[in-house]
N, C-alpha and C positions, 0 to 999 in steps of 0.2 A: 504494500500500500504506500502511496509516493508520501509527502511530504503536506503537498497542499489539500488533498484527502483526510490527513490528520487534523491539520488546523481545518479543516473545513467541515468535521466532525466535533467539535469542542462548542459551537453555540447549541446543535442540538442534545447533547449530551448534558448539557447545564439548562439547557429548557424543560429536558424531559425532569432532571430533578428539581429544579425548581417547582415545575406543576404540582410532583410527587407532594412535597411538602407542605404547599398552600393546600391543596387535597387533604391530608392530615389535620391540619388547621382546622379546615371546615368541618370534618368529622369530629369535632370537641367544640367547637361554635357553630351550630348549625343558625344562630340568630344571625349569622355575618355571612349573605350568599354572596357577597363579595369575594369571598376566600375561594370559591367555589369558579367565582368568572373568570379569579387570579390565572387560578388552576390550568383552566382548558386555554386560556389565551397563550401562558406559556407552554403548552404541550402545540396548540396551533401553529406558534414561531418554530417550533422542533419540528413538524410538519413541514411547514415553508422550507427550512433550511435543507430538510434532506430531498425535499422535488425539487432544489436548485442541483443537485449533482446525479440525481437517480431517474432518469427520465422513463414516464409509465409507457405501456403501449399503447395509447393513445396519441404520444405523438411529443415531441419536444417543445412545440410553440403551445399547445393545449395544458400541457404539464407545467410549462412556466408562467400560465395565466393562474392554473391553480395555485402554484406557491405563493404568485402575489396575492393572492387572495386570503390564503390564508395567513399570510403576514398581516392583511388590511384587517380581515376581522379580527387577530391577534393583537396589534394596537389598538384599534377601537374598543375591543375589551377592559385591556387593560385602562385606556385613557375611564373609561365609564366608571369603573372599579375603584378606580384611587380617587374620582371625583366623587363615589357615592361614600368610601370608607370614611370621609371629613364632612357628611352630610349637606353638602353641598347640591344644587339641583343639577343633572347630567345634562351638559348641554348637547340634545341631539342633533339638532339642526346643525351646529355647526360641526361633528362629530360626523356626520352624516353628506355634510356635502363635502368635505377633505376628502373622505374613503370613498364614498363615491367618484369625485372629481377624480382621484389620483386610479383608481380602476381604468373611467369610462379614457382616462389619457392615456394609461399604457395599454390597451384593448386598442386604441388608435394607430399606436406607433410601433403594433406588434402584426396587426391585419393588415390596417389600410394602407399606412405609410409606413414599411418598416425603418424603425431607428432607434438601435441600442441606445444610442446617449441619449434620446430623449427621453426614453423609457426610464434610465436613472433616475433622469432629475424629474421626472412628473414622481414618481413614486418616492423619492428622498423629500421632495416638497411635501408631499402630502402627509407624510409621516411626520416630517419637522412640524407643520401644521398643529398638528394633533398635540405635538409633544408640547407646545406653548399655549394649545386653549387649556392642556390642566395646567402649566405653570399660572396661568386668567386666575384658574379658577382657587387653586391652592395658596396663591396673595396676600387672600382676605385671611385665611389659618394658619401661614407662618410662625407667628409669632407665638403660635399656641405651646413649641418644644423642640426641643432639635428634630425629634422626627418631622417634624412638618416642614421646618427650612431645611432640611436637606432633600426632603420629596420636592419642594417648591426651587431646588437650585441644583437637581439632579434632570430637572423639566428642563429650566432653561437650557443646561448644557444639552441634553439631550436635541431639544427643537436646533441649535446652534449646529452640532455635531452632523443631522440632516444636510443640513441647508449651506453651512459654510464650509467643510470637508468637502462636501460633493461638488461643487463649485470649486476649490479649490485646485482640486484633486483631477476634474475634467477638462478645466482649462489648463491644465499644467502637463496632463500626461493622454487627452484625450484629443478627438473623438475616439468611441469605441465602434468599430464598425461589426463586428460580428463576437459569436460567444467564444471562439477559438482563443486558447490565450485569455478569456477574460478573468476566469480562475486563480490565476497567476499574479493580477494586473495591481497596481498599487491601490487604485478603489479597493477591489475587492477583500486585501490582504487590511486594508486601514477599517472595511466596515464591518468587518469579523470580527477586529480586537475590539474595535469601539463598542461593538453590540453586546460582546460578553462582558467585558467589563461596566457599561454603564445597567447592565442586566442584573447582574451581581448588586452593584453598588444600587439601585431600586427596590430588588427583591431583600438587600438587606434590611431596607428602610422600613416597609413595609412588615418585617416581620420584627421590627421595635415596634412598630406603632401596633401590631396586634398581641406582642407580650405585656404592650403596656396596658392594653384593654383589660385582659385577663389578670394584670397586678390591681386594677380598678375596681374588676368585679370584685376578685378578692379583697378589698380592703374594705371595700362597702359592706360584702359581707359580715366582716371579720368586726364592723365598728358600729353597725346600725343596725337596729330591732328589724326584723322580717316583716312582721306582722302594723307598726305604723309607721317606718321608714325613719324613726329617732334615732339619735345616736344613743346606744346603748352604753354602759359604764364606762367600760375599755376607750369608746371613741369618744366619751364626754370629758374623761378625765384627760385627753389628752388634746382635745379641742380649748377645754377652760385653764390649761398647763398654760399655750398660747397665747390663748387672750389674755390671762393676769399678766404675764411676762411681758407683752406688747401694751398693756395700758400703763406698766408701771413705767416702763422704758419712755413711752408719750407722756404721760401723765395724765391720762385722761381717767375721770371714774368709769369705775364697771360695780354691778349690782345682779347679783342674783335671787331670781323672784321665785318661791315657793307654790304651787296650790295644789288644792286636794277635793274631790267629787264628795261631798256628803252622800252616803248613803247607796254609793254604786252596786253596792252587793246588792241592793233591790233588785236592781236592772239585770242583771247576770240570772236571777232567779223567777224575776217576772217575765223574761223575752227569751233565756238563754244564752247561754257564754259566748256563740258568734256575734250575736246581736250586740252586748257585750264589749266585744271584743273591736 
């Protein structure tokens, strides 16, 4: 097996386990079907990668409409997915005419008018597109924790990495006129590492921001009554540790106020302890 075959097997291989994991994920949070869209969008890019070198029998130009495609629905996934994980509203429309756009142009420059380089850049656009509407849209939750400025400056670079690499990269060593040699070619060898590693550096982020959920759930657990959503002993004494310490520091009073239900046992006895309760 040559050489460009090995690096060219390394983003599918980190897709398929990437999927693997966000798949694990979702089976322990099935309230997050984002983990779930993670999943299949990186198994979709491990797709894509391998009908860029394993041509079906259907045909070469057929098989390379399919991998873009499963690239497009593998980004639009994921772009949906990181935008819904910060509760954010998914912008489809604009999600929807990038992947569209960048399909109905390389379907253009693959039938009607064939041309490799344009086909590049219609489809690195469309991706870089993508990759800056969730930087839009991750902006306003930045500031929420490192995982969020790093998802929202892992976007930019990413939309960037698109758009000004492939630019770069074509005016410097291109046109490309056929796939002969493209395997080899400095685009390809530059968009391989950039994909894996900014793959990596995403899927890393992404799996802080869902351990951080799970240290949430837990602590919420761990600190507040089930049944009316107080904080229980544990979380009171160590919420009013806080605030003494913080009003003594300010100087500001604090007062804590006592009350008590006269007679609640009635209620428990006259309605029953849900009622009660």
């Amino acid at each position: 097996m040559d050489t460009g075959l090995l690096t060219g097997l390394l983003n599918p291989t980190i897709a398929l386990a990437l999927g693997a994991v966000f798949l694990m994920l979702w089976f322990y949070q099935r309230h997050c079907p984002y983990l779930a869209v993670l999943a299949a969008s990186y198994w979709l890019s491990a797709a894509g990668f391998l009908l860029q070198y394993f041509t079906l029998p259907i045909g070469m130009a057929p098989t390379k409409l399919l991998s873009v495609t499963c690239f497009t629905i593998a980004a639009s996934g994921l772009a949906g997915a990181i935008v819904t994980r910060y509760g954010r509203r998914v912008p489809f429309v604009a999600i929807g005419f990038l992947a569209s756009g960048g399909l109905a142009a390389f379907c253009w420059f693959m039938f009607i008018q064939p041309d490799l380089t344009w086909r590049i850049l219609a489809m690195n656009f469309a991706f870089g597109g993508l990759s800056l509407v969730v930087a839009a849209e991750l902006r306003v939750v930045r500031d929420r924790g490192p995982a969020e400025m790093m998802l929202f400056v892992l976007s930019l670079l990413s939309g960037l990495n698109f758009v000004a690499r492939t630019l770069v990269i074509v005016i410097a060593h291109g046109p490309y006129q056929s796939y002969d040699g493209f395997y080899a070619s400095s685009y390809w060898t530059t968009a391989l590492l950039s994909h894996a590693l900014l793959s990596l550096l995403i899927a890393l982020s992404l799996f802080c921001a869902a351990a951080l959920d799970v240290m949430k759930t837990l602590k919420a657990e761990a600190y507040t009554d089930p049944l009316s959503g107080l904080l229980n002993r544990r979380g009171f004494e160590e919420r009013a540790t806080h605030l003494l310490r913080h009003c003594a520091t300010a100087k500001l009073p604090v007062a804590l106020v006592l009350a008590d239900l006269d007679h609640f046992k009635a209620v428990n006895d006259l309605h029953g302890h849900a009622a009660g309760d």
